[in-house]
BALOBA-1460 file (C-alpha; in Angstrom, 3 decimals):
// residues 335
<rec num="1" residu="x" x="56.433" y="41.592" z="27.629"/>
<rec num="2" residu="x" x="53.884" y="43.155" z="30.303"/>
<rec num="3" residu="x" x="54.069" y="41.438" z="33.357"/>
<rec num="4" residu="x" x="50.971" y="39.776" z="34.432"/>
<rec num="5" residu="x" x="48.863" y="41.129" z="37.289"/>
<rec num="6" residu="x" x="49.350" y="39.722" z="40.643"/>
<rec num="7" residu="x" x="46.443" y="38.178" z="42.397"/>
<rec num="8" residu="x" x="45.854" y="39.527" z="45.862"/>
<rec num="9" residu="x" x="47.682" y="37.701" z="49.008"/>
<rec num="10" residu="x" x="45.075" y="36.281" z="51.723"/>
<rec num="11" residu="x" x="45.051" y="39.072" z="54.825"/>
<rec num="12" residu="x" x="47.733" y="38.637" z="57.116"/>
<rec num="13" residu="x" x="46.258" y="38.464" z="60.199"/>
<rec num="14" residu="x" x="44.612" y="35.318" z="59.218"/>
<rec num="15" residu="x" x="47.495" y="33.500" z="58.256"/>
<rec num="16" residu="x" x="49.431" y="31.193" z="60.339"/>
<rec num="17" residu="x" x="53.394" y="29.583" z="60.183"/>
<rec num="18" residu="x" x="55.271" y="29.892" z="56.008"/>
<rec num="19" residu="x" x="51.924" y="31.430" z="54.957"/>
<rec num="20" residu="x" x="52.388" y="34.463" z="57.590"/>
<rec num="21" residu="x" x="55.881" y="34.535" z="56.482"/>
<rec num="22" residu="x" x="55.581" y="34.357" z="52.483"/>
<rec num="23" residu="x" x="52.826" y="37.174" z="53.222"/>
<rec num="24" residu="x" x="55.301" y="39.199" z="55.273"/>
<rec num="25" residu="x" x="58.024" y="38.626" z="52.534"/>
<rec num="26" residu="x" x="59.612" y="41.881" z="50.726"/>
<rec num="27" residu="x" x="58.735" y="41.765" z="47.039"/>
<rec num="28" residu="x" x="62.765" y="41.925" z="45.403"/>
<rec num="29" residu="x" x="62.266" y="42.573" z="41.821"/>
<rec num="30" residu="x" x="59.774" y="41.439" z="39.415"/>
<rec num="31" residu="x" x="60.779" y="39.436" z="36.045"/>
<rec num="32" residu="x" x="59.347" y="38.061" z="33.196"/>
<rec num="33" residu="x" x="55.991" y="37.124" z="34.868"/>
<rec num="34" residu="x" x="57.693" y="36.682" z="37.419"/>
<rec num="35" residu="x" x="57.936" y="38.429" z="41.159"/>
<rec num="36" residu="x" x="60.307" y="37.839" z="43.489"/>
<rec num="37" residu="x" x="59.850" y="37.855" z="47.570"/>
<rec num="38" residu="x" x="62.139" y="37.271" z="50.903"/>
<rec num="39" residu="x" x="61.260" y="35.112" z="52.700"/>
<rec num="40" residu="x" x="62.432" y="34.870" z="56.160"/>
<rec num="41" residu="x" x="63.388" y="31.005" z="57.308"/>
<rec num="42" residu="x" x="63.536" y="29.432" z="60.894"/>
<rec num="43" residu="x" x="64.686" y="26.464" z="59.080"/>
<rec num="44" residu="x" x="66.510" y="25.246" z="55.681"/>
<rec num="45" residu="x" x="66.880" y="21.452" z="56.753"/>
<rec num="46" residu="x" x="63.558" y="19.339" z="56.423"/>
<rec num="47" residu="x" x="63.206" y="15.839" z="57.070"/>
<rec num="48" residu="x" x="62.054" y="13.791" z="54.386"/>
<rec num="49" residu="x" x="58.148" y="12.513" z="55.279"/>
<rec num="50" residu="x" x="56.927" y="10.693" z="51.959"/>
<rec num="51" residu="x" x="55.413" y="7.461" z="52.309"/>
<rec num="52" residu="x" x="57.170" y="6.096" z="49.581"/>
<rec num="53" residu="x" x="60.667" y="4.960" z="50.431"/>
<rec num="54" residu="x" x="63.206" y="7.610" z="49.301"/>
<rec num="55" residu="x" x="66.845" y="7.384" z="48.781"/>
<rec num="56" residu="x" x="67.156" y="10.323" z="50.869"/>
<rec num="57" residu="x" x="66.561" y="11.114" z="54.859"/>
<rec num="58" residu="x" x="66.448" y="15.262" z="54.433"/>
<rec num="59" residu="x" x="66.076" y="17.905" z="51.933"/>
<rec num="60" residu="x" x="66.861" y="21.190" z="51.274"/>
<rec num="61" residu="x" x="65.041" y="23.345" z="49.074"/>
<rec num="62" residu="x" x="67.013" y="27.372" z="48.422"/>
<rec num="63" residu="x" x="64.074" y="28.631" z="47.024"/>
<rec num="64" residu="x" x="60.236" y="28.522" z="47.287"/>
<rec num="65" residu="x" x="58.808" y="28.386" z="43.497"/>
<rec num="66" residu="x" x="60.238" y="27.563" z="40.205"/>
<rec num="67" residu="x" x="60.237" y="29.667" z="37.449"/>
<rec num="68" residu="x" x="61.010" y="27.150" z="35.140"/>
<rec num="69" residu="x" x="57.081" y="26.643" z="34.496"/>
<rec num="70" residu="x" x="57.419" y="22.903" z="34.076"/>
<rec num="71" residu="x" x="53.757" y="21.785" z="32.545"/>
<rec num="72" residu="x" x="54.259" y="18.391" z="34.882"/>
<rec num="73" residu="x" x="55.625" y="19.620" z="37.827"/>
<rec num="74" residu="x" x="54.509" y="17.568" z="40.892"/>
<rec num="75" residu="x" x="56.080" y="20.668" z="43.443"/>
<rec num="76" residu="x" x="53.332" y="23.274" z="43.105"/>
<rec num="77" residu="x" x="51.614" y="21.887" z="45.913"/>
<rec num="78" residu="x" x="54.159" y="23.506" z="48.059"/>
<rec num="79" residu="x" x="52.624" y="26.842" z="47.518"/>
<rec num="80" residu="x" x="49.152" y="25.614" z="49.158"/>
<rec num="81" residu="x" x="51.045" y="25.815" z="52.395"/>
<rec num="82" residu="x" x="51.497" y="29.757" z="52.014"/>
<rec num="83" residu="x" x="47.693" y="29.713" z="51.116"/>
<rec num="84" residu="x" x="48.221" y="29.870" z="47.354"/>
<rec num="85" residu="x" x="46.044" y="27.825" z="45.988"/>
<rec num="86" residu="x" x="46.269" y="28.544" z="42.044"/>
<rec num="87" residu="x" x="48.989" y="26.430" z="40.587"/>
<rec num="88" residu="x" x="50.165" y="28.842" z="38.252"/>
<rec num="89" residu="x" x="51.517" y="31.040" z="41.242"/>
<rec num="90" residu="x" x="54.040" y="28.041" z="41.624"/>
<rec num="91" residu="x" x="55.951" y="29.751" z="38.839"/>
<rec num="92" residu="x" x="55.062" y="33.191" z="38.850"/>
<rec num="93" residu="x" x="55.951" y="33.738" z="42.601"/>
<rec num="94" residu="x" x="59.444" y="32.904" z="43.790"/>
<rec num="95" residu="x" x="60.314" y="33.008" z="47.058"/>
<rec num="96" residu="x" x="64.130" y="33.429" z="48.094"/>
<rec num="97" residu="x" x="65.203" y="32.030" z="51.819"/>
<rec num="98" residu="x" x="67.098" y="34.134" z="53.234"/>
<rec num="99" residu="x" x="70.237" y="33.634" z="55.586"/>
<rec num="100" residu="x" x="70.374" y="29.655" z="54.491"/>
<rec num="101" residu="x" x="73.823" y="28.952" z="54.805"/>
<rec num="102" residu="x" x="74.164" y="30.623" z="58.591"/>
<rec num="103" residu="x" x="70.740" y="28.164" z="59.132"/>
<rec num="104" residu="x" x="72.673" y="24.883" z="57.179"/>
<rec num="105" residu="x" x="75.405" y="25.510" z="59.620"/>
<rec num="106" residu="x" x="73.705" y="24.946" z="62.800"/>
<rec num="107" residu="x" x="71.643" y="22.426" z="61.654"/>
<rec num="108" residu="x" x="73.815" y="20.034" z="59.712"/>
<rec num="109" residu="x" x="74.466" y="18.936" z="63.030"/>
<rec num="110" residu="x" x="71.177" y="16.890" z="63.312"/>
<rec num="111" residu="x" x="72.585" y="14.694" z="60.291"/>
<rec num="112" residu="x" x="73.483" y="11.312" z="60.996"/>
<rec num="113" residu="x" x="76.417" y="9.436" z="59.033"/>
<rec num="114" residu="x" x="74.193" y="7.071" z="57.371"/>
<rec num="115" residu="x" x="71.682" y="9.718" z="56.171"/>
<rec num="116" residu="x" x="71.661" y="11.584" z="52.895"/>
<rec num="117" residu="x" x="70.746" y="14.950" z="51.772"/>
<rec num="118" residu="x" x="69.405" y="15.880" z="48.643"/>
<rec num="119" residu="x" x="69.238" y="19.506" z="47.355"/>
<rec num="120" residu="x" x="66.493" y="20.561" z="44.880"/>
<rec num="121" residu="x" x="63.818" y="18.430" z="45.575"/>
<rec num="122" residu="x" x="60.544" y="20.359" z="45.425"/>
<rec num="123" residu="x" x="62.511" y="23.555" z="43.365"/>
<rec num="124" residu="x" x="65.126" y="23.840" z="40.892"/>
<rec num="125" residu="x" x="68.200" y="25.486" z="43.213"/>
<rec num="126" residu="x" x="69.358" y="26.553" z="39.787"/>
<rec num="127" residu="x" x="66.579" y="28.158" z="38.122"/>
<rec num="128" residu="x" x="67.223" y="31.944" z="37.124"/>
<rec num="129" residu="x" x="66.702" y="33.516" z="40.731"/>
<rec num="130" residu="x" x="70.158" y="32.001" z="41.308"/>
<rec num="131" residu="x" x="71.810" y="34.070" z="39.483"/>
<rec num="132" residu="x" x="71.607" y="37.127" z="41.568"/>
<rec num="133" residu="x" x="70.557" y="35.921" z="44.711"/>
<rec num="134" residu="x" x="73.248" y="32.907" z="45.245"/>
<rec num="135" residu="x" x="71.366" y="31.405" z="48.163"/>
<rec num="136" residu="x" x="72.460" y="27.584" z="46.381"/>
<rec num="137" residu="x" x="75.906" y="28.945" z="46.028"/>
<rec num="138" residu="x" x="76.102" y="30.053" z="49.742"/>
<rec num="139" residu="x" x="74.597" y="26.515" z="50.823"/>
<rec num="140" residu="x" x="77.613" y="25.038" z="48.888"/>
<rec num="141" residu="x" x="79.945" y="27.283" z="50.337"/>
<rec num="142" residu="x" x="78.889" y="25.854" z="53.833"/>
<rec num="143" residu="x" x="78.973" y="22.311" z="52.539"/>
<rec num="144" residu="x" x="82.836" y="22.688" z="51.955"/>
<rec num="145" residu="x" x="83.298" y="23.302" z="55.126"/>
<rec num="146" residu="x" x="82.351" y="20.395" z="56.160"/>
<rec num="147" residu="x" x="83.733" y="16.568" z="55.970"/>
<rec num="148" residu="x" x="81.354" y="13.533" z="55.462"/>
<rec num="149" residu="x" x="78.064" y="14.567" z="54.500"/>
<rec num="150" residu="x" x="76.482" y="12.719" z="51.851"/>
<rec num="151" residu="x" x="74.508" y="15.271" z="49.183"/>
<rec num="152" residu="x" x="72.503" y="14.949" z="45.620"/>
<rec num="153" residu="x" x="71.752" y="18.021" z="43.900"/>
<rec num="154" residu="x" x="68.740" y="17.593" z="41.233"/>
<rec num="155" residu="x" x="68.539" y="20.386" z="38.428"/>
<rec num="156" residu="x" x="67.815" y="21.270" z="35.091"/>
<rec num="157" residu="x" x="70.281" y="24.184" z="34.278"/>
<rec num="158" residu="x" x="73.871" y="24.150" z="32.920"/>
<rec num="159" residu="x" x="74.239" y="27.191" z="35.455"/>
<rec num="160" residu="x" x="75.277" y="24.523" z="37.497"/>
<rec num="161" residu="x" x="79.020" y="24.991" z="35.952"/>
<rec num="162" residu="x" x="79.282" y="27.946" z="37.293"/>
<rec num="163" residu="x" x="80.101" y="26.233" z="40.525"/>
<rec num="164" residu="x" x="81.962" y="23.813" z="39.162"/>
<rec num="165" residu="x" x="85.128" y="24.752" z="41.382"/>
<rec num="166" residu="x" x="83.206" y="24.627" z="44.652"/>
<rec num="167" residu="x" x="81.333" y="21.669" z="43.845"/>
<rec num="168" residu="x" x="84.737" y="19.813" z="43.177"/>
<rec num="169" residu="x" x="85.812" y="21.153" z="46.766"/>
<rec num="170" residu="x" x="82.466" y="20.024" z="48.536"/>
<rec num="171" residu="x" x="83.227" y="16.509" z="46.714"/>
<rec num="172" residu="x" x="86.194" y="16.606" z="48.261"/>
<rec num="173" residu="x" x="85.421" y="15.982" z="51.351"/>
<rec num="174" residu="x" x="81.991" y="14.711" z="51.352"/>
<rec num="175" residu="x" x="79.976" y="12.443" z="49.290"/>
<rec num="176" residu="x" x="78.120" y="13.869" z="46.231"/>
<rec num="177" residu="x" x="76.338" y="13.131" z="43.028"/>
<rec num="178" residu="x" x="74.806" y="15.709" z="40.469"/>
<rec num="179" residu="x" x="71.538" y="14.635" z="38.958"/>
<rec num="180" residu="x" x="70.999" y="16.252" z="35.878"/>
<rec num="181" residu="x" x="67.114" y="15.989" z="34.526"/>
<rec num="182" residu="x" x="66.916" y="15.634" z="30.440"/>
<rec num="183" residu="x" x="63.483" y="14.188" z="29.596"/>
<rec num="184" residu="x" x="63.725" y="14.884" z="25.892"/>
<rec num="185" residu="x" x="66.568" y="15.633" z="22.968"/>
<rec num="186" residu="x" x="63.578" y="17.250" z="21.225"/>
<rec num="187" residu="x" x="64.079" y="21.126" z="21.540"/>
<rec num="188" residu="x" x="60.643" y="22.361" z="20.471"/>
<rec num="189" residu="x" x="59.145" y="19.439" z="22.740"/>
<rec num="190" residu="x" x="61.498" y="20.558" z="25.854"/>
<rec num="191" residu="x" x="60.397" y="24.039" z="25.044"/>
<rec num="192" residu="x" x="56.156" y="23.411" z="25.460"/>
<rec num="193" residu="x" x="56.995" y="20.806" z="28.228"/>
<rec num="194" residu="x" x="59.785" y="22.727" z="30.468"/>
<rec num="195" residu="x" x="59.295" y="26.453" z="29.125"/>
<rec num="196" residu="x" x="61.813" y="28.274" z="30.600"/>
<rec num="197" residu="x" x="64.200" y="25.424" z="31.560"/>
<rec num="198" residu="x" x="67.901" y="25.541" z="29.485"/>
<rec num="199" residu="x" x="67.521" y="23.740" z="26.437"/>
<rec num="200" residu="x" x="68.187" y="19.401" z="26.444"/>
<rec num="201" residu="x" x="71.715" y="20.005" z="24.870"/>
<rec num="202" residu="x" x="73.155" y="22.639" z="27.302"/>
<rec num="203" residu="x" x="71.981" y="20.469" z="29.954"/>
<rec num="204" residu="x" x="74.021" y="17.662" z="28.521"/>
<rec num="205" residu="x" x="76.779" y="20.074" z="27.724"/>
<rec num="206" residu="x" x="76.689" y="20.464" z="31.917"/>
<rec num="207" residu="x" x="76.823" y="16.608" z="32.297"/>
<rec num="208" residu="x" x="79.875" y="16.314" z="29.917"/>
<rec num="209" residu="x" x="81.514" y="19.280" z="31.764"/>
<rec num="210" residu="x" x="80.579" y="17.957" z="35.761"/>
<rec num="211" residu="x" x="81.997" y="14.633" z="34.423"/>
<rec num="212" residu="x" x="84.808" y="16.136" z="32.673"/>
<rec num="213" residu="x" x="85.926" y="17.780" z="35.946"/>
<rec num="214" residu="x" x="85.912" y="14.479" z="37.965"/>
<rec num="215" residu="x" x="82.513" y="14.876" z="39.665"/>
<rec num="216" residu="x" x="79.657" y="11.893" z="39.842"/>
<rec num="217" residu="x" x="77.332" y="13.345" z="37.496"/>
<rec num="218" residu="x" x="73.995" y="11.271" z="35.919"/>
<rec num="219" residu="x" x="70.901" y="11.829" z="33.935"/>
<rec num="220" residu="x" x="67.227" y="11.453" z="35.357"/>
<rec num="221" residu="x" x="64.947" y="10.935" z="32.614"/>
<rec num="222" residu="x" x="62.130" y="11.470" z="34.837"/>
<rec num="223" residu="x" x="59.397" y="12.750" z="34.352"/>
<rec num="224" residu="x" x="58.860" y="9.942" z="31.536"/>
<rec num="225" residu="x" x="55.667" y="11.446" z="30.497"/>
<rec num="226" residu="x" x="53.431" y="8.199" z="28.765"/>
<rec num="227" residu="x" x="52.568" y="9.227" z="25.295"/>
<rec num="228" residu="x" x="55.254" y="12.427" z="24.772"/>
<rec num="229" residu="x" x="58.278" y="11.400" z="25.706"/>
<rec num="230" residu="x" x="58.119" y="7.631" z="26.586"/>
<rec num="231" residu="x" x="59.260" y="6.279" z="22.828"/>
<rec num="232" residu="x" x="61.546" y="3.581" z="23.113"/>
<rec num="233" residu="x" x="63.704" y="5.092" z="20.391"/>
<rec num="234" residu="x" x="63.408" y="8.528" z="21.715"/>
<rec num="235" residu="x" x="64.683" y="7.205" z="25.425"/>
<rec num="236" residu="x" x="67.256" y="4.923" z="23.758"/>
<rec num="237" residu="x" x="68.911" y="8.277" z="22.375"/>
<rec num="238" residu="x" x="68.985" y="10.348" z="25.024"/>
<rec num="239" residu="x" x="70.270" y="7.367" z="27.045"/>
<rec num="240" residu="x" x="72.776" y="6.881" z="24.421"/>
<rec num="241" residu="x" x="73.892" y="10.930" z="24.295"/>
<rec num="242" residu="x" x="74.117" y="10.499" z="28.173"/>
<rec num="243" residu="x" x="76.578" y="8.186" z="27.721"/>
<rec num="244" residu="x" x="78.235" y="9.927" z="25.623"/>
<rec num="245" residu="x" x="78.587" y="13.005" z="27.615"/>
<rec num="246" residu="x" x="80.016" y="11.017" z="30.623"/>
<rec num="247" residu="x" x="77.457" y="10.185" z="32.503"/>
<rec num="248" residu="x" x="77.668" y="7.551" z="35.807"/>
<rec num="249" residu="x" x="74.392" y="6.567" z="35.901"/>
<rec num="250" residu="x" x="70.578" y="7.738" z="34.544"/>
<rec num="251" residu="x" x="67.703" y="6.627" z="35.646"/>
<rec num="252" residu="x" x="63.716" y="7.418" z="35.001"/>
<rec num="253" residu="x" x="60.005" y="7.417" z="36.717"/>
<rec num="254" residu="x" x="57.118" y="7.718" z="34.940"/>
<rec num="255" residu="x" x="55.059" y="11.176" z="35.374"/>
<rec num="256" residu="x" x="52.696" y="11.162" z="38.979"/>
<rec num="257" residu="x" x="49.968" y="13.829" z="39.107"/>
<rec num="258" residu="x" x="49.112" y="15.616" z="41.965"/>
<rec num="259" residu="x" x="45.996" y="17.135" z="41.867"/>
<rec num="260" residu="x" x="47.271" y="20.522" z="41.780"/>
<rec num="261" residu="x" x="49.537" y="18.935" z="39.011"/>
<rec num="262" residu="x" x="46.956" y="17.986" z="36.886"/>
<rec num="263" residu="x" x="44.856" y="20.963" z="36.996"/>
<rec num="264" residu="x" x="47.761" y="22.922" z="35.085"/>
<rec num="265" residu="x" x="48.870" y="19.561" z="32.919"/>
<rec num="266" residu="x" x="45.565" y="18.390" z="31.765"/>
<rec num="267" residu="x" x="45.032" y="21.632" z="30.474"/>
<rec num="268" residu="x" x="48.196" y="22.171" z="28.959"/>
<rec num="269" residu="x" x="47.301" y="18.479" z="27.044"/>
<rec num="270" residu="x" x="44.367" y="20.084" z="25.519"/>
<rec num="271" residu="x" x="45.659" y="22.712" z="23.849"/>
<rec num="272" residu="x" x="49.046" y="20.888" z="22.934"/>
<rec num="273" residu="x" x="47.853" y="16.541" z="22.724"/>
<rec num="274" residu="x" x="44.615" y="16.841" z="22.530"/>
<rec num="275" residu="x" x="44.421" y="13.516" z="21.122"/>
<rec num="276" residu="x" x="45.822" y="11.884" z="24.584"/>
<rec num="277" residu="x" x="43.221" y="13.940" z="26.967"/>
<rec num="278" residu="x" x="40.620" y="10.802" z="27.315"/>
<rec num="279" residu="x" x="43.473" y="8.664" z="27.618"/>
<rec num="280" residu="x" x="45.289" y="10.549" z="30.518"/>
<rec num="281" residu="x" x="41.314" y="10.930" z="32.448"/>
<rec num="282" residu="x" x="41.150" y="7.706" z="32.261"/>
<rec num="283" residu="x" x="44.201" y="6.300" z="33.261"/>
<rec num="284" residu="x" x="44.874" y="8.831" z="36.363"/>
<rec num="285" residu="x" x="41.041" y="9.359" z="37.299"/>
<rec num="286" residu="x" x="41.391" y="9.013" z="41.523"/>
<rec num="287" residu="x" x="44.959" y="8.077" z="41.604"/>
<rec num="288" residu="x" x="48.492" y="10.017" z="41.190"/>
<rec num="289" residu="x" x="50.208" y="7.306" z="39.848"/>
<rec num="290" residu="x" x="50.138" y="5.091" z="36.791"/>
<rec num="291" residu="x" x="49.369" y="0.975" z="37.294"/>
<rec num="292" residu="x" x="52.031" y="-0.919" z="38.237"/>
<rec num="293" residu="x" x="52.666" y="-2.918" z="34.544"/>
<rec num="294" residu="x" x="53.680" y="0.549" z="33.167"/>
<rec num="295" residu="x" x="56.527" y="1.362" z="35.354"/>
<rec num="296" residu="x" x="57.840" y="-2.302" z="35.329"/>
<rec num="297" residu="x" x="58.341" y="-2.219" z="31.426"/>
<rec num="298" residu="x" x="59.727" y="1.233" z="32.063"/>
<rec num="299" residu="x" x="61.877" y="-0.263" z="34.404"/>
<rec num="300" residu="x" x="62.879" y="-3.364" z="32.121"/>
<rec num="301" residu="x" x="63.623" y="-1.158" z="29.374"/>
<rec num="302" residu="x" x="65.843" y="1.442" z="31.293"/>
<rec num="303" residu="x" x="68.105" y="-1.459" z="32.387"/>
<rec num="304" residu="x" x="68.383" y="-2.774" z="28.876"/>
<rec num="305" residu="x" x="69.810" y="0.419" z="27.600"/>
<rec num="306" residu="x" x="71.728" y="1.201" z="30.696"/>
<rec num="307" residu="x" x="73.439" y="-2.040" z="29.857"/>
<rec num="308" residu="x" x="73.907" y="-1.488" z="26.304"/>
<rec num="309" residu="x" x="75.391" y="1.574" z="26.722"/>
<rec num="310" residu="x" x="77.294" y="0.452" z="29.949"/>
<rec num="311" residu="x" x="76.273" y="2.854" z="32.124"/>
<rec num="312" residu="x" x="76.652" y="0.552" z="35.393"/>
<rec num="313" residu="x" x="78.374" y="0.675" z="38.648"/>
<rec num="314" residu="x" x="81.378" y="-0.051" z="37.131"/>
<rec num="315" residu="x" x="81.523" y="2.347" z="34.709"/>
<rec num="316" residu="x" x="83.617" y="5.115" z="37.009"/>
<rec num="317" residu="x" x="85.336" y="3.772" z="39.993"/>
<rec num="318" residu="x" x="83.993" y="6.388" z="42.693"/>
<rec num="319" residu="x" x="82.312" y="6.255" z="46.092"/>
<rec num="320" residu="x" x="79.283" y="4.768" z="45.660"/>
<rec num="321" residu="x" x="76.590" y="6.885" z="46.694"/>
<rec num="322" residu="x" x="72.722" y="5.802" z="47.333"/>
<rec num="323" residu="x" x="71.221" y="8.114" z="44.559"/>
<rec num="324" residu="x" x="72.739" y="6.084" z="41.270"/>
<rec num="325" residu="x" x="72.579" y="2.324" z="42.385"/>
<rec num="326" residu="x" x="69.155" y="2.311" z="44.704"/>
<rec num="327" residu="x" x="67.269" y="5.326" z="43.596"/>
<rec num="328" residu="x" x="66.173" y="3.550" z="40.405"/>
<rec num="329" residu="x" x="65.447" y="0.440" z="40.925"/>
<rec num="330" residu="x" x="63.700" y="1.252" z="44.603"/>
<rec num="331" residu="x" x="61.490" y="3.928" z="43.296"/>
<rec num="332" residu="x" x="59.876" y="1.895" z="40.008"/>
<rec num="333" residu="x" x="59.219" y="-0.517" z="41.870"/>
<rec num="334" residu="x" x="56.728" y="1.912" z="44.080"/>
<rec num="335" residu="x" x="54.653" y="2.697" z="41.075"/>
């Protein structure tokens, strides 16, 4: 397929901070619709600022971009800091940090005992630019050097097994859970919604195999995205295949929309639900997040099948973490 053409990057002389340094960045090899830039990093370790209470003090994030083209990705705002300020670039430019794991090394030292770190938060550290460039692999490598961290890695692709060694030896010293994302069983839905993300069933194949292999592995559900995926019988079986696949815990949020969100979602409705556009205007016009009563039957419901299926705390007899038992419950209850 012919590869897009790229828009024009602002002048460098007027750009400031990441944006100078995206701009600066040496383009690596272009893809499907996809290019590929260095970029150089002062630092890999960020402190966690959201006003929302997170179960989480710091994140890291290998990669600037996603190329899995989520429709409801809340991330692309990151790219407005490099002065990119169509959300489609999100995807289309990826932007590889370079000399992360010599950067984790010095500053894993400004971790505290209590605080944890959670890897993947604003870009999928296992989305396809991992595959040659191994900056997540290197930032795992570093983590097994180390004893007593605490770390959550969120992703959406089964390449994930291909550390599956290493990840056992960073759990071996340290504290970690693997959050696997799944919103939908439904292949053809998965493949509109998440584009270019693994299919639902090799991402559960990765959940049965992390499990398999002794590591805390659960499902996140979230995005639940009201109208598409938010059936009670559709969550019921993916909770249920979770299960079955070994998972420790799942849990869900309901889909937020940034405004750069919703300028690539809303469209994306049209063409695909039409039917639900009104609907969505109205119930997001001026705010991100959905009203309160939706989340709490969200919530109610989650806990009901995570009971049925007994996927509790005391399903797997493993140090407990603060990603399975708080992040649920604490973040519903912000919505």
């Amino acid at each position: 397929m012919a590869s897009l053409p790229l828009l024009p990057l602002p002048e460098k002389s007027s750009l400031v901070g990441i944006a100078r340094l995206a701009a600066e960045g040496e383009s690596l090899r272009e893809g499907h619709r996809v290019e590929y830039f260095t970029l150089p990093s002062k630092s890999l370790l960020n402190r966690c600022v959201s006003n929302r209470q997170m179960p989480f003090t710091w994140t890291i994030n290998p990669y600037r971009g996603c190329e899995f083209g989520c429709r409801y990705c809340y991330a692309r705002y990151t790219h407005e800091f490099m002065e990119m300020r169509d959300g489609m670039e999100f995807e289309q430019k990826i932007y590889v940090k370079q000399h992360a794991a010599g950067l984790l090394r010095h500053e894993l030292r400004r971790v505290k005992p209590d605080e944890a770190i959670a890897l993947g938060t604003a870009t999928d550290p296992y989305q396809p630019a991992e595959r040659r460039y191994e900056v997540t692999r290197g930032i795992l490598e570093e983590f097994a050097r180390h004893r007593g961290f605490e770390l959550g890695i969120v992703t959406k692709s089964n390449l994930i097994v291909r550390d599956l060694e290493l990840l056992r030896e960073v759990a071996g010293s340290n504290k970690l859970s693997v959050h696997v994302t799944v919103t939908t069983l439904d292949v053809e839905l998965a493949r509109i919604l998440e584009p270019r993300a693994p299919r639902p069933d090799l991402r559960l194949d990765a959940v049965h195999a992390l499990s398999r292999a002794g590591l805390r592995v659960g499902v996140s559900c979230s995005p639940v995205v009201p109208g598409i995926t938010d059936a009670p019988k559709d969550l019921e079986n993916l909770i249920r295949v979770a299960a079955e696949a070994g998972a420790d815990y799942v849990f869900a949020n309901p889909l937020f929309l940034k405004p750069c969100s919703a300028a690539v979602f809303l469209p994306f409705l049209e063409q695909s639900f039409p039917h639900l556009v009104e609907n969505y205007r109205r119930r997001y016009q001026d705010r991100a997040f959905l009203p309160p009563a939706y989340a709490k039957r969200l919530s109610h419901l989650i806990a009901h099948l995570r009971e049925k299926y007994k996927i509790t705390s005391a399903r797997r007899e493993r140090y407990a973490t603060k990603w399975p038992v708080q992040a649920f419950d604490e973040q519903l209850s912000l919505f």
